[in-house]
N, C-alpha and C positions, 0 to 999 in steps of 0.2 A: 382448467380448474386448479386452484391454488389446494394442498393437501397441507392437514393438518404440521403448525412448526415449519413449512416451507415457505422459501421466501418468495414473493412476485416476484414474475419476470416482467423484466420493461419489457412495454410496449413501443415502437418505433413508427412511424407514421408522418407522414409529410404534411402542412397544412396551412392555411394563403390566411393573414393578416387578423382580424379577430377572431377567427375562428380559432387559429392556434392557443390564445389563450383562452376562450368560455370552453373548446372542448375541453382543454387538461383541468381547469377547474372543476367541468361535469364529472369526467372521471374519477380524479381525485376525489368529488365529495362524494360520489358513491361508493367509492372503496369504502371509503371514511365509516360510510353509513350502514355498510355490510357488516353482521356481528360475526367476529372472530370465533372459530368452533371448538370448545374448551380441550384440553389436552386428554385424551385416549376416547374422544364422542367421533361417529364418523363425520367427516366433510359431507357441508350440504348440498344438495341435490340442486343440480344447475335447471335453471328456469329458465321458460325460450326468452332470449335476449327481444327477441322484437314485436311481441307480446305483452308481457310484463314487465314493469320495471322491477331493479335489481333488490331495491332495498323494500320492497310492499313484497317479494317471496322468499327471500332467506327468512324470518323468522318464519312462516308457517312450516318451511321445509326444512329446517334445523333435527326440529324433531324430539330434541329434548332439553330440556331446561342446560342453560349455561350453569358452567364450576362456578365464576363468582357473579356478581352486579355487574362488575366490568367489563362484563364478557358484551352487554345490550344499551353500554351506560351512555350511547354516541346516540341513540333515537329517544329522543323527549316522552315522558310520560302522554299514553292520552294520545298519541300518533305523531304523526311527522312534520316539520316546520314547512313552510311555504317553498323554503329554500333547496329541505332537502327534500322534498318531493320531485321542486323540479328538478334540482342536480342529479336523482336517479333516471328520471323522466328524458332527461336530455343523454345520458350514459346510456339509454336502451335504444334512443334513436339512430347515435353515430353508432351504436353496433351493428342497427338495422339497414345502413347505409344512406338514411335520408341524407336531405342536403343541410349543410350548416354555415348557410353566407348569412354574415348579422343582416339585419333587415331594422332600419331609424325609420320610426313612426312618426307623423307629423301629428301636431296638436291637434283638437279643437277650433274652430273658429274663435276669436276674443267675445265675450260676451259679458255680463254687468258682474256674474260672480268670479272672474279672471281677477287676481291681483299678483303683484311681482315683489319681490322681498328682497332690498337689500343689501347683501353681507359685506358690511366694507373692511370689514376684519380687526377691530380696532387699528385701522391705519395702515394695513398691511400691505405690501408693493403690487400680489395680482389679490382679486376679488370677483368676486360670481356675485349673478342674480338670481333669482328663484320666480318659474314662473310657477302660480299654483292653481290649479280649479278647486274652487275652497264649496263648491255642491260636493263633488266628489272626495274631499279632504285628500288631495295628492299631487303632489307635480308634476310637471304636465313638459319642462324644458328648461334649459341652464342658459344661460349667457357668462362668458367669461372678462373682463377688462381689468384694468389698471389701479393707481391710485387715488382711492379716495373719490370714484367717479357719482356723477349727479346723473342717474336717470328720469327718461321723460315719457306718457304715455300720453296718446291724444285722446280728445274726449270722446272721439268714437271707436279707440279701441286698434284702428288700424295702424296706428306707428308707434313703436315700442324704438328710444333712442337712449345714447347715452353718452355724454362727455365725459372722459377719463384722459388720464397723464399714466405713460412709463418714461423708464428711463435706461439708457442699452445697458447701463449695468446693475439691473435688478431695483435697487435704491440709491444708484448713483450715478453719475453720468451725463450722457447728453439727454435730454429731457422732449419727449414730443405729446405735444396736444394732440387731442382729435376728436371725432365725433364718428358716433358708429350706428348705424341705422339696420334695425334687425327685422325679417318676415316673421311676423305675429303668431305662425303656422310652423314655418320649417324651421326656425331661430337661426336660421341662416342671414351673415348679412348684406344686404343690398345697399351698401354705401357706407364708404369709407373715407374721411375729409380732415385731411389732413390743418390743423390750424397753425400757423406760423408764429414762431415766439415773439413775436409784437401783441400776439393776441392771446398770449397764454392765460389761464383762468387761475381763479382765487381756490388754493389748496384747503380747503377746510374743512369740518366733519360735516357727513353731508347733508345738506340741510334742504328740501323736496322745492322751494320758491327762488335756489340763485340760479338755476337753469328752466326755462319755459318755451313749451311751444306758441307759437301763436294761431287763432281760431281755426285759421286756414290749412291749417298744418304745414306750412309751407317752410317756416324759417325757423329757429330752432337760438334762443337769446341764452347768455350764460353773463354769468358775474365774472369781471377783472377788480381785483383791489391794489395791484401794485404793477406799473411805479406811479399811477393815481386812478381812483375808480372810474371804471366803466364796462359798457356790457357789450358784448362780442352777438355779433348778426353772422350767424351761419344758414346762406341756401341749400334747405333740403334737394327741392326742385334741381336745382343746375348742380347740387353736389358742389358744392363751393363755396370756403370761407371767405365775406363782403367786406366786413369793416369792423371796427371799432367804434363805438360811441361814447362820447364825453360826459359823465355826467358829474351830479353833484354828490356831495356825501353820503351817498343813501345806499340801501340796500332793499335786497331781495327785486323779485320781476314777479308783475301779473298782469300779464297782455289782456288788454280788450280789442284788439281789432291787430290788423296787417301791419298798421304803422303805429301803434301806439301803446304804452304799456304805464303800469304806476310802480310807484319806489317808496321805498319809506325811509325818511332820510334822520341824518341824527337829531335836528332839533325835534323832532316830534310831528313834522309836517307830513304830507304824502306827494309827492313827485310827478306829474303827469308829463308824459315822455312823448314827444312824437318827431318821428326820424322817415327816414328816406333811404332805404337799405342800397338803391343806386346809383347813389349820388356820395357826394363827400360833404356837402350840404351838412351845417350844427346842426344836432338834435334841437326842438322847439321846447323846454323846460318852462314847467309851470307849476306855482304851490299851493296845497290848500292850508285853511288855517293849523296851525300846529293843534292837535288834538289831546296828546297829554304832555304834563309836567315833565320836566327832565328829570324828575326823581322817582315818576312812576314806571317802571320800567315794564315793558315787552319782552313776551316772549319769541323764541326764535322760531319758532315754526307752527308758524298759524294757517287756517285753513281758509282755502282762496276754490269757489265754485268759478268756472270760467263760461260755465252756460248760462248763469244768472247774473254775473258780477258781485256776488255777497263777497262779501272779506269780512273774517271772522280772526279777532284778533285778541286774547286774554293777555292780563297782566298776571304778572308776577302770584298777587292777592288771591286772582279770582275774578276782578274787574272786566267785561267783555267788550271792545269798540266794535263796532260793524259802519261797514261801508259801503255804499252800492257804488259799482266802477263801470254800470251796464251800459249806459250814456256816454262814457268819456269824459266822464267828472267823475271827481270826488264827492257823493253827495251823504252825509252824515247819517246816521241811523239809531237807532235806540241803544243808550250804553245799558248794557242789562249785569247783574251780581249774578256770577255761578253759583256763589257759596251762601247758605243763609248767614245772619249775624251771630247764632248758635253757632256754628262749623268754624263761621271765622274765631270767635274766642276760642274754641276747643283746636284751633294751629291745623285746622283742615286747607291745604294748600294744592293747586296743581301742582303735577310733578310729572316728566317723563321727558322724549325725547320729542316726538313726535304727538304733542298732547293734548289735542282738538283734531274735534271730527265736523261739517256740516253736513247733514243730509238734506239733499236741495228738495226732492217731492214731500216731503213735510215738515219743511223748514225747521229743523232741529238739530240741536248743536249738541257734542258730544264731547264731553272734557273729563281726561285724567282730574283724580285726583285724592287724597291722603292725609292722612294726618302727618304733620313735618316739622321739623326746623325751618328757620326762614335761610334763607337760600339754599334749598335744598332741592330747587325746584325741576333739578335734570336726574334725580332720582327716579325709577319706579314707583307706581303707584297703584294698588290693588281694589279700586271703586272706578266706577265712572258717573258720572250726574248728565243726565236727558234733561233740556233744556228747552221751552219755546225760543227761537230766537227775535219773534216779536216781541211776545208780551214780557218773557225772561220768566214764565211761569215753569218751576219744578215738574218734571213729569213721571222721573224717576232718578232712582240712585244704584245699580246695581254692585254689589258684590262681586268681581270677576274671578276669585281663587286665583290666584296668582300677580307675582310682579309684572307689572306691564309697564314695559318704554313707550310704546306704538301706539298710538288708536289709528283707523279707518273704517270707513262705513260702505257698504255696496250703492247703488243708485237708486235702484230698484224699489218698489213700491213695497215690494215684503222685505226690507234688507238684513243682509246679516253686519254684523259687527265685529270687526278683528282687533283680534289684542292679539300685540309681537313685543315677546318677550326675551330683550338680548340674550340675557344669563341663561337661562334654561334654550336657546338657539331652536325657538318652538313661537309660531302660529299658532291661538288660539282664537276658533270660529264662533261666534255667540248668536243666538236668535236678539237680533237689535231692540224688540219689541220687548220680551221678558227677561234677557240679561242669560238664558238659559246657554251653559257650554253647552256645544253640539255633536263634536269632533275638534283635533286638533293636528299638523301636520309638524313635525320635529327635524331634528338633525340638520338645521340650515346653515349651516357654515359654522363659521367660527363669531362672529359676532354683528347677527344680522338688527339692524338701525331703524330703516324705513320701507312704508310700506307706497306703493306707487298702484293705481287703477284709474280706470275710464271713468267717463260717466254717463254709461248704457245705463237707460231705464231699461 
């Protein structure tokens, strides 16, 4: 027992890898937490260590009110934080001798309310993901990579991948691609593939459609734009980067089958790809008609179902293309107005990063959107507009309190609705049907972008 005015004596103790550091921090927060006994009051009465914890009986056993505030000013009005409960909690057990080997808990299974977040740091050399169960508002597992990486989730949830670049010297240096294949359960990962600088990938902010798996889960496609476009075939299955394929001007990937995928290239056309990942064999390129003017411009990150084949695709205005790719065609679909012609005079404009959502079991499209300047359109945007994506009939416009970069939508028949909001580095969970915030899960990095999920019903 420590007596009034005298100093702690160290404690000295031998201790194996992370325990070294959660015990000294146990302790430490429970000194921390223990109220110092004012000058000429006696020392408080020791409490069995393996019993109770330290800081739930120094004040009953103090015994008399502290000389100033300062004396209790370390325990929160109202009781004790989560933290220093446990940090006393866990100070009473190494006293009590239990054992203290950290113990990594494995996730949940993936399932439709799973989504991953993320952080590429505006640009930063390493970056994390966030895996979260957004039923429970918490996270659930980290993943760590490189520059500016493009993750990928399968539509049934069981493969979480991701293409990233470092380089040995932090932001400089020698440069290595790769692909990294992570258990949906342990975040441990199961495949590591190294891709060769012939096949090095297009460095850009990340955008959810330049890297895609395909239906099968099997191969895993990324965008190359320099030293001319094309897109890199990596086997999952054999662990093994295959090839390179050639194509034409176009951007972004959305696979419909094992060998086949579509592009959206600069005139305004769509790209039908189909390739032979075993062969050296040309990719078979094919166009459909150009669809808009080259002065009506696309946005970059539109929303592609891969169980349905919809491709959901807004302009700049508000304007919506939709596509069905279910067949292996291009086959056109109803251009439907986000915005009414009131909103469009009032400079009501999409805006965000990630700024359309489809939800495939009730065919409803989900789009940022704001009152703006014109080109203003990678701003946050604090509304969302519910959309029929047949009829293009209004369903709703909710209010979401806050700046939103991100939309995504759950699969699910009841779904909820996320809004990822770079600047405040906060997931916010919405009931999709009435727009109601639910819970929100925060502190996600430094500047987390996009949001990636399956599509568990």
């Amino acid at each position: 027992m420590v007596e009034a005015g005298q100093k702690p004596r160290i404690l000295r103790a031998s201790f194996v890898g992370a325990g070294l550091t959660c015990s000294l921090l146990a302790l430490s927060a429970a000194w921390a937490q223990t109220p110092t006994p004012a000058e000429g009051q006696p020392p408080a009465a020791e409490a069995p260590a393996a019993t109770t914890p330290a800081a739930d009986a120094a004040p009953a056993a103090t015994g008399a009110a502290p000389a100033d505030a300062s004396a209790t000013s370390a325990a929160p009005a109202g009781g004790q934080t989560h933290g220093q409960r446990a940090a006393a909690e866990a100070a009473a057990a190494l006293a009590a001798g239990e054992d203290d080997e950290p113990v990594i808990l494995d996730a949940p299974a993936p399932n439709s309310r799973r989504v991953y977040v993320n952080d590429s740091a505006h640009f930063a050399s390493l970056t994390q993901q966030f895996a979260i169960d957004t039923e429970e508002g918490r996270v659930i597992g980290m993943t760590d990579s490189g520059f500016l990486p493009n993750p990928v989730v399968s539509d049934d949830g069981s493969v979480y991948a991701q293409v990233s670049t470092t380089y040995s010297r932090i932001s400089r240096g020698e440069r290595e691609d790769y692909v990294e294949v992570f258990d949906p359960v342990t975040f441990n990962p199961v495949a590591d593939i190294t891709i060769p600088p012939e096949g090095h990938r297009f460095l850009v902010g990340t955008y959810p459609w330049m890297s895609a798996l395909t239906p099968d889960n099997k191969t895993l496609l990324y965008y190359q734009f320099s030293p001319a476009p094309a897109v890199g075939v990596v086997d999952l299955e054999g662990k093994a980067f295959r090839r390179m394929l050639e194509v034409p001007d176009c951007y972004h990937i959305f696979p419909t089958a094992a060998d086949n995928f579509f592009m959206h290239c600069r005139d305004g056309s769509l790209a039908r790809v189909q390739f032979d990942a075993a062969s050296d064999a040309e990719p078979q390129v094919t166009h459909s008609e150009v669809f808009h003017p080259e002065d009506e411009y696309v946005v970059n990150h539109p929303a592609y179902s891969q169980k349905s084949g919809r491709l959901v695709w807004p302009t700049y205005e508000g304007k919506i293309y939709q596509f069905d790719l279910s067949s292996g065609e291009a086959k056109a679909l109803n251009t439907i107005e986000g915005l009414t012609e009131e909103e469009r005079a009032d400079n009501w404009r999409p805006g965000g990063w990630q700024l359309v959502a489809y939800h495939r079991p009730s065919n409803r499209i989900y789009m940022l959107v704001d009152q703006r300047a014109e080109w203003t359109h990678k701003t946050p945007s604090r509304h969302v507009v519910v959309i029929n994506a047949d009829t293009g009939e209004r369903i709703a416009r909710h209010e979401l309190g806050h700046g939103i970069d991100s939309v995504a939508v759950s699969q699910d028949d009841d779904p909820l609705l996320y809004g990822l909001s770079t600047g405040a580095k906060t997931l916010y969970i919405y009931d999709a049907e009435t727009g109601e915030e639910l819970r929100s899960v925060n502190q996600l990095g430094h500047g987390p972008t996009v949001i990636s999920l399956s599509d568990m019903g």
